[in-house]
Short mmCIF file of the C-alpha atoms (twelve columns), coordinates in Angstrom:
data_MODEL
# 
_entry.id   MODEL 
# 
loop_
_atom_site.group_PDB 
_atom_site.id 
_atom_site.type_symbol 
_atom_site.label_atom_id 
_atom_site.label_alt_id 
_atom_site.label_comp_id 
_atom_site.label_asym_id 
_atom_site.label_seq_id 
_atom_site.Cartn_x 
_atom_site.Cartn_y 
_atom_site.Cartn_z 
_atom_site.pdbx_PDB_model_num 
ATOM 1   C CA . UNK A 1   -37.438 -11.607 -80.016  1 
ATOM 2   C CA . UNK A 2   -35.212 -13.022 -82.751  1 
ATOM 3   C CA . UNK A 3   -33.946 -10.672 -85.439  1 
ATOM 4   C CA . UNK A 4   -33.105 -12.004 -88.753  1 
ATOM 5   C CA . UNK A 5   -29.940 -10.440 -90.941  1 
ATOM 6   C CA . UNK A 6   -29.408 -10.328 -94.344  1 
ATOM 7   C CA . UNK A 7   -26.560 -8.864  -95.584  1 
ATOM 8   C CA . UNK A 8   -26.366 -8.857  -99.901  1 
ATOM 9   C CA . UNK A 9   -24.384 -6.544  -102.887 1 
ATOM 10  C CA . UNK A 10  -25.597 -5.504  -106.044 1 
ATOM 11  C CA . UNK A 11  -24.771 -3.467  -109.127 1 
ATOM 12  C CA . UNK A 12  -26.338 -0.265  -109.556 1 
ATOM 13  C CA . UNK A 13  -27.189 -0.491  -113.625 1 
ATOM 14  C CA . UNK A 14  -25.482 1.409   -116.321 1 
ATOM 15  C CA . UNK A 15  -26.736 4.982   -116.134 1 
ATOM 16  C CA . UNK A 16  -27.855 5.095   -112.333 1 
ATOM 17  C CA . UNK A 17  -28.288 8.394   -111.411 1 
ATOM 18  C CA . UNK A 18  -26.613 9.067   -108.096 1 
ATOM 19  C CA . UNK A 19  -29.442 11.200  -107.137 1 
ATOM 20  C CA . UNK A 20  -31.706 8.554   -106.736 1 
ATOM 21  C CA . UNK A 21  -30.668 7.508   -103.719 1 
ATOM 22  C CA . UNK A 22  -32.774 10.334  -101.789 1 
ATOM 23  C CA . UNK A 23  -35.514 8.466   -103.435 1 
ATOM 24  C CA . UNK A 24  -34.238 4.639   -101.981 1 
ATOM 25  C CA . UNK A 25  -33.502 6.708   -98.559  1 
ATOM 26  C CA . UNK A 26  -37.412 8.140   -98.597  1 
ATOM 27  C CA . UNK A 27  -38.986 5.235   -99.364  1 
ATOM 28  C CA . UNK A 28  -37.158 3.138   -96.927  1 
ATOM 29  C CA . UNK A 29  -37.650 5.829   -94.713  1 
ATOM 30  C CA . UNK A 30  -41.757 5.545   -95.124  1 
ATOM 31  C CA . UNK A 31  -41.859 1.910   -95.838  1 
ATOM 32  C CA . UNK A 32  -39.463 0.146   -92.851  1 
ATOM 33  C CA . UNK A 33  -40.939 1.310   -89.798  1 
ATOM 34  C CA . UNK A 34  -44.395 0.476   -90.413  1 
ATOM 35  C CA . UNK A 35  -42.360 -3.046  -91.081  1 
ATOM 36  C CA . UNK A 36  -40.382 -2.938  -87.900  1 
ATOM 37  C CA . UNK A 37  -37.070 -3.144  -90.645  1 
ATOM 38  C CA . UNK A 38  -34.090 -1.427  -89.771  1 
ATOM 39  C CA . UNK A 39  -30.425 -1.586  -91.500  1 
ATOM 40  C CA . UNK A 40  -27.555 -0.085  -93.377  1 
ATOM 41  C CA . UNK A 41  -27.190 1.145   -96.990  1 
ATOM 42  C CA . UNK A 42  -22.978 1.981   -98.185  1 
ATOM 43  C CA . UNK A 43  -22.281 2.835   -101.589 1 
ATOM 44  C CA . UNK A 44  -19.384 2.656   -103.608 1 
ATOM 45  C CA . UNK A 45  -18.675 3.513   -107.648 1 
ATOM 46  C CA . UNK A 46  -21.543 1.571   -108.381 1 
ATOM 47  C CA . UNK A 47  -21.715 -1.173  -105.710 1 
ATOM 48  C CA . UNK A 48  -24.377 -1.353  -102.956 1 
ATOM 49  C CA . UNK A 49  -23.944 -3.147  -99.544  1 
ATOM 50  C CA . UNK A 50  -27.293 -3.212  -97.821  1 
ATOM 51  C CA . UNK A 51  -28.180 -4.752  -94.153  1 
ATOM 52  C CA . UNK A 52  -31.768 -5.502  -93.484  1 
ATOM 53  C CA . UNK A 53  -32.653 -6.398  -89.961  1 
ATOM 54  C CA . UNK A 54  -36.320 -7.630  -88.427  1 
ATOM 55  C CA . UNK A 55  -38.325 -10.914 -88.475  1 
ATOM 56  C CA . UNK A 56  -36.830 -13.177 -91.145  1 
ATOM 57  C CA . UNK A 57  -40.553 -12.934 -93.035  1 
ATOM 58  C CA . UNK A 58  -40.704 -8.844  -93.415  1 
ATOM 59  C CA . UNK A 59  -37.172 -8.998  -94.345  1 
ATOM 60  C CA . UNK A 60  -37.386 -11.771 -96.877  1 
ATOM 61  C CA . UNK A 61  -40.704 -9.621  -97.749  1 
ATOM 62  C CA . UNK A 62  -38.903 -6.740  -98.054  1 
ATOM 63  C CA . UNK A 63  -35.552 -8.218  -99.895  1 
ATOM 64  C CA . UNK A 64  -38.003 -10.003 -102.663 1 
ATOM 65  C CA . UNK A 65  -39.100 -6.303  -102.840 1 
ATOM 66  C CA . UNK A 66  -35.742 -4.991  -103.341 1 
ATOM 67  C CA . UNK A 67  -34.390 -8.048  -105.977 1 
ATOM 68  C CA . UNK A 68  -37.500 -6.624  -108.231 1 
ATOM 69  C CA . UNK A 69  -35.985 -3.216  -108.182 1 
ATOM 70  C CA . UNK A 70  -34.906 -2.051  -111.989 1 
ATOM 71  C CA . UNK A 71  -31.900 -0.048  -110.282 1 
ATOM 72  C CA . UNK A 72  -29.790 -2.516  -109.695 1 
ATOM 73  C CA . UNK A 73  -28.392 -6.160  -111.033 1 
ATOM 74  C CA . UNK A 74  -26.169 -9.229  -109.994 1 
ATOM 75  C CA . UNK A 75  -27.757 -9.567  -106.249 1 
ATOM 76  C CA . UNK A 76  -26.007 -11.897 -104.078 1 
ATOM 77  C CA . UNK A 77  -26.612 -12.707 -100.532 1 
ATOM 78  C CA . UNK A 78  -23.314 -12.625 -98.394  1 
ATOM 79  C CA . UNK A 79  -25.053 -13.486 -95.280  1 
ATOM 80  C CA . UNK A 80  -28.223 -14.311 -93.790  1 
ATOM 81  C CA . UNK A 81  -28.615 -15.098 -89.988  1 
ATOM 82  C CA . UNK A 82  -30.298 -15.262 -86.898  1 
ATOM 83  C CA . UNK A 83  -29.588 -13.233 -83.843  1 
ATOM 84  C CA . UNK A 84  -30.585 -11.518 -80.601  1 
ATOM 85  C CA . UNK A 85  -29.885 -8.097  -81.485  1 
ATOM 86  C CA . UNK A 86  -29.996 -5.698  -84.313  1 
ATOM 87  C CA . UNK A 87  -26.932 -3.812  -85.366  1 
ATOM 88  C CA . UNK A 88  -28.483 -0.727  -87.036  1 
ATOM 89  C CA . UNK A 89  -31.331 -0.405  -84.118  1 
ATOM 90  C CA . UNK A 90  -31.345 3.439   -84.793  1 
ATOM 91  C CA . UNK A 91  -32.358 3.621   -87.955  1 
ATOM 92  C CA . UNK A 92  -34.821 3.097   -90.501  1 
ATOM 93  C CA . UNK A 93  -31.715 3.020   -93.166  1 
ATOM 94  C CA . UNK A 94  -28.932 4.189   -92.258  1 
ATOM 95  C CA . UNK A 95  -26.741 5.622   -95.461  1 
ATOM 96  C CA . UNK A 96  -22.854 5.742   -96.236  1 
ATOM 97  C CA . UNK A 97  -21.130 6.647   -99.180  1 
ATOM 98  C CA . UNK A 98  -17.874 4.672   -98.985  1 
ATOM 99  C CA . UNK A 99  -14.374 6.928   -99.428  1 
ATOM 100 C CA . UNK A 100 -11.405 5.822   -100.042 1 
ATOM 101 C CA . UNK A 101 -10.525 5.966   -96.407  1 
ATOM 102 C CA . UNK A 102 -13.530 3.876   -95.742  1 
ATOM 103 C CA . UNK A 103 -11.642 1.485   -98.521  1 
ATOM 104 C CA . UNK A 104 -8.836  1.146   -96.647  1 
ATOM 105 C CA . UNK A 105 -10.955 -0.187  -93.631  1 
ATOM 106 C CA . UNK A 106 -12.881 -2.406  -95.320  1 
ATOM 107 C CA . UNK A 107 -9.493  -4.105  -96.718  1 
ATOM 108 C CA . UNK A 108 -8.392  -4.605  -93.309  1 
ATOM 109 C CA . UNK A 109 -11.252 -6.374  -92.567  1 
ATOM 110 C CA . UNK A 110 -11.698 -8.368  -95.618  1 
ATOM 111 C CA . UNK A 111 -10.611 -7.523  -98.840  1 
ATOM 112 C CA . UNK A 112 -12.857 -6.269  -101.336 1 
ATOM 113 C CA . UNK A 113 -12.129 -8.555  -103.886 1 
ATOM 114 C CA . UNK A 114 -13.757 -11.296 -101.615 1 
ATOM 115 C CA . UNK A 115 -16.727 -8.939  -100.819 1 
ATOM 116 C CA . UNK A 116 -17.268 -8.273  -104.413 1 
ATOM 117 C CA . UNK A 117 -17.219 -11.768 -105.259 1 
ATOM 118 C CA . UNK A 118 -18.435 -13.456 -102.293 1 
ATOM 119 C CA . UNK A 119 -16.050 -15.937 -102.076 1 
ATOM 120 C CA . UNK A 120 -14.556 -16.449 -98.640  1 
ATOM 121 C CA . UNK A 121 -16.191 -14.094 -96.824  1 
ATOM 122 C CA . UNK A 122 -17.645 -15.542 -93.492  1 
ATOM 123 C CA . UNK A 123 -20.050 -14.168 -91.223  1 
ATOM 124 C CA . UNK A 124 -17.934 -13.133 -88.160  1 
ATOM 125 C CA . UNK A 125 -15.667 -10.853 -90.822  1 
ATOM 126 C CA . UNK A 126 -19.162 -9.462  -91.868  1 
ATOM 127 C CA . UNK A 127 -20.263 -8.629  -88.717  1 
ATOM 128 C CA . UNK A 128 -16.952 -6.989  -87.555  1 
ATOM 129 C CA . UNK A 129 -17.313 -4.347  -90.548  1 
ATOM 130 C CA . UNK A 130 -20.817 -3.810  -90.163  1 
ATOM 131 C CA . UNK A 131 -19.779 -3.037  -86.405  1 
ATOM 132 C CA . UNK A 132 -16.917 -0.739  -87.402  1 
ATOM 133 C CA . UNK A 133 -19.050 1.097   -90.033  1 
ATOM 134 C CA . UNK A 134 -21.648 1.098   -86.566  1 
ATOM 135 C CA . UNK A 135 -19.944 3.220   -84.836  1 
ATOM 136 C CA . UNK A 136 -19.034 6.043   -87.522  1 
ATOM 137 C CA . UNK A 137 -22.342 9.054   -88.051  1 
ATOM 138 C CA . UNK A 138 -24.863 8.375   -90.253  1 
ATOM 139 C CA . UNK A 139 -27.077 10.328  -92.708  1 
ATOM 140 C CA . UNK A 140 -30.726 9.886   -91.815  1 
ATOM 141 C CA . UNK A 141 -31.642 8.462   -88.279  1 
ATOM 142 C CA . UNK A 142 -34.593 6.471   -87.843  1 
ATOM 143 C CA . UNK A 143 -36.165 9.637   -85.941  1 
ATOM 144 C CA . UNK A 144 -36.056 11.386  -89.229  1 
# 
């Protein structure tokens, strides 16, 4: 079966309350697996990285979903592709809060600046720190 990625930042909006993202983490929680979606959610002072992973038309479904959501702004898709294999296959959405150690990672792997603004950032850079970010615990398995 084919799995379609699509990897996108946003802004959260002025005045996002932190605590909201139990609520993002329940509903994905509810909503993906009926969808067969899995992915990643990282957060950092305001920025959101978000995987989504499953056939191209619940994940377009589900990102169309997502670009109506008041909580955020200034969407842009860094990547979108096909593949054989989902990265996140554990769970529903799995959550990170990005240190300053994780910082330091993701500026060895591509610089921030680039992520932020999308401009030369190509898909095998991506997928290395998605792969790296992998292999670290996550809040909220899919069993959850």
């Amino acid at each position: 079966m084919s799995i379609f990625q699509l990897f996108y930042i946003s802004t959260a909006v002025p005045g996002f309350d932190p605590k909201e993202i139990q609520n993002i983490l329940r509903s994905a929680h509810s909503f993906n697996p009926t969808y067969d979606l899995t992915g990643m959610m990282m957060l950092r002072g305001g920025i959101f990285l978000q995987l989504l992973e499953g056939s191209e038309e619940n994940v377009r479904m589900l990102y169309s979903k997502i670009k109506a959501d008041k909580r955020h702004r200034n969407l842009m898709v860094l990547m979108e592709r096909e593949t054989d294999h989902r990265l996140f296959s554990d769970w529903s959405m799995a959550y990170h809060e990005i240190t300053s150690i994780d910082l330091r990672l993701i500026n060895d792997v591509l610089s921030w600046k680039s992520l932020v603004s999308g401009k030369d950032v190509d898909d095998h850079k991506i997928l290395h720190f998605l792969t790296l970010f992998r292999n670290k615990k996550f809040d909220h398995p899919k069993s959850s």
